[in-house]
C-alpha positions in Angstrom: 0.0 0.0 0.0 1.6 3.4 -0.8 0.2 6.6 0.4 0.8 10.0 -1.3 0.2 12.9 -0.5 -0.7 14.7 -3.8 -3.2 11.8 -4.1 -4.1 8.5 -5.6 -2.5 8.6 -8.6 0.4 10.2 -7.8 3.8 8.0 -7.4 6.5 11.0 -6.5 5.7 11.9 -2.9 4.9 8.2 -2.1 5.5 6.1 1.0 5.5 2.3 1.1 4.2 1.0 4.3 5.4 -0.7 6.7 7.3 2.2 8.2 10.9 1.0 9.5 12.5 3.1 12.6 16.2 3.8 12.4 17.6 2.5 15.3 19.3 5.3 17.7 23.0 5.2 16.0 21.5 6.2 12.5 20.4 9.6 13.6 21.6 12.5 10.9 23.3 15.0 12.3 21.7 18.4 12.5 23.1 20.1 10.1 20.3 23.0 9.6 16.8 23.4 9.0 15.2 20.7 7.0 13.1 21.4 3.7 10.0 21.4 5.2 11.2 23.7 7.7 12.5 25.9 5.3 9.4 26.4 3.7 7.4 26.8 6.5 9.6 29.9 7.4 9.4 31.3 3.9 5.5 31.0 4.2 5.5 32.8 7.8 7.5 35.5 6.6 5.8 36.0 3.7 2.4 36.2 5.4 3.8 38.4 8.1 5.0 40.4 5.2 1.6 40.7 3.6 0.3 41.4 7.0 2.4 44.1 7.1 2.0 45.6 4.1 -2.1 45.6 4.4 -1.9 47.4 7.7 0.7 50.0 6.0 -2.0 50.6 3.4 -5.0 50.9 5.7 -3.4 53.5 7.3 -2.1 55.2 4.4 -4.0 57.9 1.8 -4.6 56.8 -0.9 -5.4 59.8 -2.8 -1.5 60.9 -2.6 -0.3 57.8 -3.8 0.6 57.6 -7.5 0.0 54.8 -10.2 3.5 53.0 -9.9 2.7 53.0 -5.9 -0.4 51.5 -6.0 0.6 48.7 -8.7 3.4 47.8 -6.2 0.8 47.5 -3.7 -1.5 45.5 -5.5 1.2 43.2 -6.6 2.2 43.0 -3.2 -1.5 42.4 -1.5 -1.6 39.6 -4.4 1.4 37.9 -3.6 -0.3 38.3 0.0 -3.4 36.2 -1.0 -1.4 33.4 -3.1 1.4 33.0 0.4 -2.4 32.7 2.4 -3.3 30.3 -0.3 -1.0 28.1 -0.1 -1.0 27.7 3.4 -4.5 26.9 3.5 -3.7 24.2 1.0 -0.4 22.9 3.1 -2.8 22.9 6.2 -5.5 20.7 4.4 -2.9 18.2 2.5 -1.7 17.9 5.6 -5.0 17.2 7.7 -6.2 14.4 4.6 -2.7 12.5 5.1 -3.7 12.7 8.9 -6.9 11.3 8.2 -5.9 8.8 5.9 -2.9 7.7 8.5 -5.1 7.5 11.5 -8.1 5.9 9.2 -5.6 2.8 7.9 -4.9 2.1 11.8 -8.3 0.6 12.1 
């Protein structure tokens, strides 16, 4: 049985069950922030950017701004909404492979 997480049909991100546990003298050494971890950084500061970025404008007037100003801003409030995006689609990938894990158990 494999079990993907970009669904059934999908044979990259797949993992064969059963799982095997390294035993405790195959750790890796931590040599920095994994992939995952990486990207999960990226995402925060992106939406922390956005965040940012919407307050800056809230408070702003917008009737002094000129046209190259408010193209930046609407490029960046876009870029904004994708970062929000994808989160919400890491968050429910990863709550179906949850499911899915917790559903095989049975």
């Amino acid at each position: 049985m494999a079990l993907s997480l970009d669904g059934p049909g999908s044979a990259d991100a797949s993992v064969s069950a059963p799982f095997e546990v390294p035993s405790g003298d195959a750790t890796p050494a931590a040599e920095g922030p994994s992939a995952f971890e990486r990207l999960a950084r990226g995402l925060a500061a992106a939406v922390d950017g956005g965040d940012a970025l919407v307050d800056r404008a809230a408070m702003g007037s917008y009737e002094r701004m000129d046209a190259a100003t408010l193209i930046a801003l609407q490029a960046g409030i876009y870029r904004y909404g994708e970062a929000v995006d994808l989160c919400a689609k890491l968050v429910d990938r990863m709550a179906s492979a949850t499911r899915t894990v917790l559903e095989a158990g049975r």
